[in-house]
Backbone as JSON Lines, residues from 0, in Angstrom:
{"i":0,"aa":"X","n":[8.67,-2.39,-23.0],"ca":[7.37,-2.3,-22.39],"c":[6.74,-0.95,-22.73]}
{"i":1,"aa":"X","n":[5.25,-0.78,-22.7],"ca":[4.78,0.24,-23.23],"c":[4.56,1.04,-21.68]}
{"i":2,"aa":"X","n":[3.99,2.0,-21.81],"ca":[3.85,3.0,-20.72],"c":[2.62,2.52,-19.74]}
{"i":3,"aa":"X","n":[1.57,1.98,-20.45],"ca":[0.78,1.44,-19.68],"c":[0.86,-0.05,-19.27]}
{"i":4,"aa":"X","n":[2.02,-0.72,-19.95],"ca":[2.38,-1.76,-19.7],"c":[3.02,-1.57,-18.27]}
{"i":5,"aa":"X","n":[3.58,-0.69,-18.19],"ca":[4.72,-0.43,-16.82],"c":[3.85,-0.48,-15.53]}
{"i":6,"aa":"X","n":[2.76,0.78,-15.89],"ca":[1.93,1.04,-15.06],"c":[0.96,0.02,-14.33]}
{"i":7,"aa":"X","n":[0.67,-0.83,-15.27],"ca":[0.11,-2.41,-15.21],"c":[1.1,-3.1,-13.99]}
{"i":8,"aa":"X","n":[2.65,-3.22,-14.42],"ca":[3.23,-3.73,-14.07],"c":[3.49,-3.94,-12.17]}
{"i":9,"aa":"X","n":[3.48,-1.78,-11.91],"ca":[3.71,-1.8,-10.98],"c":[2.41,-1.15,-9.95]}
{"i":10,"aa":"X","n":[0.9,-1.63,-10.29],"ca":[-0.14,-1.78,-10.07],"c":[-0.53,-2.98,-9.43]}
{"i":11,"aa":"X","n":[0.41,-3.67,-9.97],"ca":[0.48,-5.16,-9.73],"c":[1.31,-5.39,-7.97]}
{"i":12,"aa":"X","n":[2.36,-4.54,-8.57],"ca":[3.38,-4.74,-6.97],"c":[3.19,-3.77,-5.94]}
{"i":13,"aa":"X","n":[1.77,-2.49,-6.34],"ca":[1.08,-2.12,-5.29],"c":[0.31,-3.14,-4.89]}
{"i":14,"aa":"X","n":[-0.66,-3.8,-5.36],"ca":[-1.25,-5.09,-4.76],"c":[-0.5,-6.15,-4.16]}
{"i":15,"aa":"X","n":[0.38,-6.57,-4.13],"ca":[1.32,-6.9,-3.49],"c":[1.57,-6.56,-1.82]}
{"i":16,"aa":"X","n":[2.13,-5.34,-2.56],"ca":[2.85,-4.42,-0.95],"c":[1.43,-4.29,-0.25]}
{"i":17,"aa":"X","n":[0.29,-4.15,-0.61],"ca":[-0.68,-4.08,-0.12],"c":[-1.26,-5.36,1.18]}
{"i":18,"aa":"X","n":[-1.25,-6.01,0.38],"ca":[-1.55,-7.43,1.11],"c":[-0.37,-8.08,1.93]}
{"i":19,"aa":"X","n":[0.82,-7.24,1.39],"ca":[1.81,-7.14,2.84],"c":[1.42,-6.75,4.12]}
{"i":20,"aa":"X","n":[0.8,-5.66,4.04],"ca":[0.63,-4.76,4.75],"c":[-0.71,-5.3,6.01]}
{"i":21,"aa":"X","n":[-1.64,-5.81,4.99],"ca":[-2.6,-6.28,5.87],"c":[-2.39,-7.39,6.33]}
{"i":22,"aa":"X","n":[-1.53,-8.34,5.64],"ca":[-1.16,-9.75,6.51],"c":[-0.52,-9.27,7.84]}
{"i":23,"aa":"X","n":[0.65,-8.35,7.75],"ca":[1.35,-7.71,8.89],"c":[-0.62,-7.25,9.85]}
{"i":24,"aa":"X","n":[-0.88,-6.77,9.18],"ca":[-2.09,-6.27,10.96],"c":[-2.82,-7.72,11.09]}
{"i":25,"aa":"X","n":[-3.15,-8.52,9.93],"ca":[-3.66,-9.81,10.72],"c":[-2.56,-10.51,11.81]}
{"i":26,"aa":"X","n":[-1.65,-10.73,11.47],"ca":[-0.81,-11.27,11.97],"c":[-0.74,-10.38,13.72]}
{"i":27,"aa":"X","n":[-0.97,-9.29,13.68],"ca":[-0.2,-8.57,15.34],"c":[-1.97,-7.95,15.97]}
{"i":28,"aa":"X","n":[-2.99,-7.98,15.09],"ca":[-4.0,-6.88,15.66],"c":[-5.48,-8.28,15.7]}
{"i":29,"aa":"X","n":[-5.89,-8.11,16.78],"ca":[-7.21,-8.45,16.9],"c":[-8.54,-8.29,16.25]}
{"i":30,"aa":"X","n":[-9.26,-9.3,15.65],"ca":[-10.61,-8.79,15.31],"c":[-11.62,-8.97,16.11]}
{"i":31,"aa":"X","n":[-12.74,-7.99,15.48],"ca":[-13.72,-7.72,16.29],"c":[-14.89,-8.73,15.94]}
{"i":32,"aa":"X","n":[-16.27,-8.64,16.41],"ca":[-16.77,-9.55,16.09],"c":[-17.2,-9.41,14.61]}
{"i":33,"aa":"X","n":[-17.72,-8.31,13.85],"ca":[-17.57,-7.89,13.01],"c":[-16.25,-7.98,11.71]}
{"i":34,"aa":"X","n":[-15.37,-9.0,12.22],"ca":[-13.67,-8.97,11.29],"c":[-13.29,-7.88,10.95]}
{"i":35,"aa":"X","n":[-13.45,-6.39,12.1],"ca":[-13.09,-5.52,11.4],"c":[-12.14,-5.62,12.72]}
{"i":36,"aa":"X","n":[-10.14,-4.92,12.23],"ca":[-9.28,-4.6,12.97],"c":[-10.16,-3.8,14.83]}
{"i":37,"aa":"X","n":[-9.5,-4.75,15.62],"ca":[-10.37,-3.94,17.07],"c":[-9.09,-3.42,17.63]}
{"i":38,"aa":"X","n":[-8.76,-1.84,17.41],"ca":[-8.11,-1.12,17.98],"c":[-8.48,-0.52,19.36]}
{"i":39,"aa":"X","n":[-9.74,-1.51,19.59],"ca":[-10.13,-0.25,21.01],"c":[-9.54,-1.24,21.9]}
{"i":40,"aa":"X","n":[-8.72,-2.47,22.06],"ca":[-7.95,-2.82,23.01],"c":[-6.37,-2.6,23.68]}
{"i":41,"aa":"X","n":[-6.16,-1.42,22.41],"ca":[-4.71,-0.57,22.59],"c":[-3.78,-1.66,22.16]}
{"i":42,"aa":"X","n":[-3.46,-2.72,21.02],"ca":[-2.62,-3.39,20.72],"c":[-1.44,-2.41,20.12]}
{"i":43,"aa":"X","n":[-0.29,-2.82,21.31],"ca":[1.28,-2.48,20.34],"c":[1.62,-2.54,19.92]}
{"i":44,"aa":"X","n":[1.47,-1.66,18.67],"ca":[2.13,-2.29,17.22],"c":[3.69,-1.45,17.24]}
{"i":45,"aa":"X","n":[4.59,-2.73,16.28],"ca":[6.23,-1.94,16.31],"c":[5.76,-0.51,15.38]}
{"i":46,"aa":"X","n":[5.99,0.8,15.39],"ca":[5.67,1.93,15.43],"c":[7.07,1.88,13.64]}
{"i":47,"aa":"X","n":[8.04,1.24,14.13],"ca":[8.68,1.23,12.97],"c":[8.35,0.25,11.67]}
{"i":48,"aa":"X","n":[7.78,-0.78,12.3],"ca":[7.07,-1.9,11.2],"c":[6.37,-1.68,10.23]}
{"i":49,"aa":"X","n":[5.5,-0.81,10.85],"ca":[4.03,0.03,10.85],"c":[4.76,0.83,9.7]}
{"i":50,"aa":"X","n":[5.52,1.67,9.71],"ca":[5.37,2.72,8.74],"c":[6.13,2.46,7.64]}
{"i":51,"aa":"X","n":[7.58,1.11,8.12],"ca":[7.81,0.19,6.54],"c":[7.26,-0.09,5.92]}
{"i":52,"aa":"X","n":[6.23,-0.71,6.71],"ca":[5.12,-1.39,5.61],"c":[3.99,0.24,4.33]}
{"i":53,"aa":"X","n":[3.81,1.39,5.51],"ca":[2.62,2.25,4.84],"c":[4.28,2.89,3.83]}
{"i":54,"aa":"X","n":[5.15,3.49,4.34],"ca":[6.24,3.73,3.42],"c":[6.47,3.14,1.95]}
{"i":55,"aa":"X","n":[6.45,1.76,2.05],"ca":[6.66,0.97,0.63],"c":[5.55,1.22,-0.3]}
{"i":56,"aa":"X","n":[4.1,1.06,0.95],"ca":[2.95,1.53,0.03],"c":[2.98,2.87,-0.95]}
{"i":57,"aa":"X","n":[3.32,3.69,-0.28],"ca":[3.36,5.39,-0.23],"c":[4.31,5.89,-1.53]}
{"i":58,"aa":"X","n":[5.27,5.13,-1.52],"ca":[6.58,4.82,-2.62],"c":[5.68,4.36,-4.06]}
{"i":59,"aa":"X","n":[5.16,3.45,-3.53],"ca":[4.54,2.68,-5.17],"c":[3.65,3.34,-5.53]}
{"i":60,"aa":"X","n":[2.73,3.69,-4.84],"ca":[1.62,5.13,-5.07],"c":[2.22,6.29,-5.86]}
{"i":61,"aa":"X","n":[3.43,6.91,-5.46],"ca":[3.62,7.92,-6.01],"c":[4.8,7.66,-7.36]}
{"i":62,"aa":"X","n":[5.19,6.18,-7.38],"ca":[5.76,5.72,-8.65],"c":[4.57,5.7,-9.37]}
{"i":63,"aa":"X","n":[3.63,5.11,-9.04],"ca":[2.77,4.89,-10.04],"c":[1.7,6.09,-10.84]}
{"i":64,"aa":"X","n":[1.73,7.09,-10.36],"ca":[1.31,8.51,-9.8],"c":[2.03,9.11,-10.98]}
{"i":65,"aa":"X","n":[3.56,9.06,-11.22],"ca":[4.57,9.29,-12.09],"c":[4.68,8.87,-13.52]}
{"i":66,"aa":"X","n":[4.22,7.86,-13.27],"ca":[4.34,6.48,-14.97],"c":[2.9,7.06,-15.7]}
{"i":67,"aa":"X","n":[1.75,7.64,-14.56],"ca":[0.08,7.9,-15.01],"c":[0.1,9.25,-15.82]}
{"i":68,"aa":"X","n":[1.32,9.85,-15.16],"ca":[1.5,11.3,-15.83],"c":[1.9,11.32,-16.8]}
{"i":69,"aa":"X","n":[3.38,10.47,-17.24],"ca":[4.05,10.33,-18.12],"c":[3.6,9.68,-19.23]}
{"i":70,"aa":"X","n":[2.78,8.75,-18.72],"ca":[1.62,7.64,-20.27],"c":[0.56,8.58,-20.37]}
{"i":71,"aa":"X","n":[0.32,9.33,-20.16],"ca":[-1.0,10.36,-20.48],"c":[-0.4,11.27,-21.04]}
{"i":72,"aa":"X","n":[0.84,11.74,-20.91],"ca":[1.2,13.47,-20.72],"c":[0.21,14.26,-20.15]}
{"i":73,"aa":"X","n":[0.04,14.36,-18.64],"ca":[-0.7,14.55,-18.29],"c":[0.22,16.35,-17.14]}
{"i":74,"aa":"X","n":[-0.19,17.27,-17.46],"ca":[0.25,18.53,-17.07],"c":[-0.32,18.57,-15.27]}
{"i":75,"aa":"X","n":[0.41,18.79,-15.11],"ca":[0.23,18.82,-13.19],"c":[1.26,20.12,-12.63]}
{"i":76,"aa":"X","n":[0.38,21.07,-12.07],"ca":[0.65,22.16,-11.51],"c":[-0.07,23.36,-12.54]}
């Protein structure tokens, strides 16, 4: 695979983990009338769920962050 092939690759399984993430708040959080998340009713979210899910995100972000540097040679610092 080429370098931007990779990057493709795991661009792909950020979109993924992504739409993990928001099925998880459809699934536990209320909308408003607007379909935007309504946090002003104080819903309990598992506090550990919550940050598996932004964690995996956070992971693929900064893999992908890595592969952008490396297919560019891109100097950072």
């Amino acid at each position: 695979m080429t370098p931007i092939e990779d990057v493709k690759k795991e661009m792909r399984k950020l979109e993924e983990l992504r739409g993990e993430f928001y099925k998880f708040f459809d699934e536990n959080l209320p909308k408003n009338e607007f379909g935007s998340f309504d946090f002003s009713s104080n819903p309990t979210l598992d506090a550990k769920e919550v940050y598996e899910h932004f964690f995996k995100l956070d992971y693929q972000a900064r893999k992908i962050r890595g592969l952008l540097i490396e297919a560019r040679d891109i100097k950072v610092g």
